[in-house]
N, C-alpha and C positions, 0 to 999 in steps of 0.2 A: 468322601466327598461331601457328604450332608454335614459332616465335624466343619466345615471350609465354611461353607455355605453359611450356617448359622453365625459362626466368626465372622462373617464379611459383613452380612445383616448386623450382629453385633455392635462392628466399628463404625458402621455406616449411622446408625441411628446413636451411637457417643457420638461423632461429630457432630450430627446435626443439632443434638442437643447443647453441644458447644457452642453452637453458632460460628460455625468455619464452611467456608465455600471447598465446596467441591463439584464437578459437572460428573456425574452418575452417566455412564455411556452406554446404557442398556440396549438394543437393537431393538427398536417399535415401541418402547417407553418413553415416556416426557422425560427430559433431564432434572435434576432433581441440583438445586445448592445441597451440598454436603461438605464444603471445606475448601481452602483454599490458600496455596504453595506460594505464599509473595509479602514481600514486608518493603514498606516504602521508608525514604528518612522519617526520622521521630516521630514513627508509627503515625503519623496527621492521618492519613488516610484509613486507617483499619480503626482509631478512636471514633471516628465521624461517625461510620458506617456499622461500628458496634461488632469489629470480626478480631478475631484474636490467633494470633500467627500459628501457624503450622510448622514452617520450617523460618529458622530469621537467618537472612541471605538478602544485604546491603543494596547488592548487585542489580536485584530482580527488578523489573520494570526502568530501568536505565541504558544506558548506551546504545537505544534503539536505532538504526540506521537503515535509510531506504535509498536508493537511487535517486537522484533528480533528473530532469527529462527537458526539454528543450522540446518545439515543434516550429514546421515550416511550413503552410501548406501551399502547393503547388497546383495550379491549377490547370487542366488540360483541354485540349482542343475536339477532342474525342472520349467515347467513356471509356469509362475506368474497371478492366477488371475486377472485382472485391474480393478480398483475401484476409485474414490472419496477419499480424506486423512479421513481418522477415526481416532476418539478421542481413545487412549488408556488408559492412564489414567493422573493424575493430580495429582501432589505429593504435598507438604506441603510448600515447598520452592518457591509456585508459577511458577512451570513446566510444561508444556502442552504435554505428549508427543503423537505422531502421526505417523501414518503410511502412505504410498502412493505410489501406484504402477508406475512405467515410463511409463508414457504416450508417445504418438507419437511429441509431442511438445518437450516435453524433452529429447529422443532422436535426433529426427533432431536438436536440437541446439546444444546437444553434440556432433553430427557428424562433424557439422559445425565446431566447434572452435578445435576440437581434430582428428588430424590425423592418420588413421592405425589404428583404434577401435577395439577387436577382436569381433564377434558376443556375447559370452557369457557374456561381459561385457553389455549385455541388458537383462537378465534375471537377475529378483531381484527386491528389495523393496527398500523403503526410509525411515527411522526411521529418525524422526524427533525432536526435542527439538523446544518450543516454550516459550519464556518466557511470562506472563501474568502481567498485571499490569508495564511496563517499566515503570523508573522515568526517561529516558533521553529524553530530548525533542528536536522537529526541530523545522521549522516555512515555513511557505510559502508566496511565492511574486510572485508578477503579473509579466508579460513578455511582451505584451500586451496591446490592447486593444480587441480584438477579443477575442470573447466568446467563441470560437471553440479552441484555443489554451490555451493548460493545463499550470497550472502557473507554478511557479519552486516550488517543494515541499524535505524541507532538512528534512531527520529524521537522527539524533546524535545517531545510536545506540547505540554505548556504550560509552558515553559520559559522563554516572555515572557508577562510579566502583560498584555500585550491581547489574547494570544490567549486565557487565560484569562478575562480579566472577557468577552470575545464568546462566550466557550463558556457560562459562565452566565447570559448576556442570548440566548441561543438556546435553553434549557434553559428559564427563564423563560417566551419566547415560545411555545415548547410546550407548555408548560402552562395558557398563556391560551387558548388555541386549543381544546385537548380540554374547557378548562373552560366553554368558550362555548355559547353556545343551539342552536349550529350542532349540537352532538355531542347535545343530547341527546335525539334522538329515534333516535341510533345506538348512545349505551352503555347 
C-alpha cells in the first residue's frame, strides 16, 4: 500500500509539474488543479490558458444538450400549497409537463427586477413545459485554469426547429390546461 501511495504522490506532482488540470478529491482537503481529460478544436483553448492535453478526444466539451423549459404562471384565488415541481404527465410528442409552486427565491427575484408588484401576484402556481430528448446542442470551454471556476457552458436551445416548434406546442398545451374548467374554480 505505501508502494501505491508514493506512486500516486509521484504522478500527482509530474502532472502538476506539467501544468495539466486535474481536481484532486481528497475528503476535508482543498482541491488541488493536477491535470485535466479535454481537448477543444485546434487546441485554442488549452494554448490560451497554457495546459497541455492529457487524453486528445475531439468530442469533449461538444454536443452538450440540456432541456428547454416553457413557464405559465397561474394565478389563484386562494394560497398555494408549496411544494417541490411534480411530474404531471408526459405526452407523445416528447413533453414533460409540471407544476411548481413560487418559492421564496423566486419571489425575491421577481421583486428584485419588477417594480410595484401587487401582493396577489404571489399567489399561484407554475405550469411548466419541458421538452425531453432536445436535439439542439451547446458545448463548453474552459475559462481558466482554476478548478473552482465553472467553465463557460452554451446550450442552443432552439437552435433545431423541432426543438423549437415542441417548445411552442408545450407553451400551447399550457395554456389549454390553465384555460380549462379544471382551473376555474382555482383562478
Amino acid at each position: 500500500m505505501k508502494n501505491l501511495t508514493e506512486l500516486t504522490e509521484l504522478s500527482i506532482k509530474n502532472l502538476k509539474s506539467k501544468n495539466r488540470i486535474f481536481k484532486d478529491g481528497v475528503a476535508g482537503k482543498t482541491p488541488k488543479a493536477i491535470g485535466v481529460i479535454f481537448k477543444d478544436e485546434n487546441r485554442k483553448q488549452h494554448e490560451k490558458l497554457n495546459i497541455s492535453v492529457v487524453l486528445d478526444n475531439p468530442f469533449v466539451g461538444k454536443g452538450m444538450v440540456d432541456n428547454s423549459m416553457n413557464t405559465v404562471f397561474v394565478p389563484s384565488n386562494r394560497p398555494v400549497y408549496h411544494s417541490l415541481i411534480e411530474i404531471v404527465g408526459i405526452t407523445k410528442k416528447g413533453l414533460v409537463s409540471l407544476i411548481a409552486a413560487f418559492t421564496v427565491i423566486m419571489i425575491s427575484y421577481y421583486v428584485k427586477n419588477k417594480r410595484d408588484v401587487p401582493v396577489e401576484a404571489f399567489k399561484g402556481d407554475f405550469v411548466l413545459s419541458k421538452v425531453a430528448s432536445a436535439w439542439s446542442v451547446g458545448e463548453l470551454k474552459l475559462n481558466s485554469t482554476n478548478v473552482d471556476e465553472n467553465p463557460s457552458v452554451t446550450f442552443n436551445y432552439f437552435s433545431h426547429p423541432y426543438d423549437l416548434q415542441r417548445c411552442v406546442e408545450g407553451i400551447t398545451l399550457a395554456i389549454k390546461v390553465v384555460q380549462s374548467k379544471h382551473f376555474t374554480n382555482y383562478t
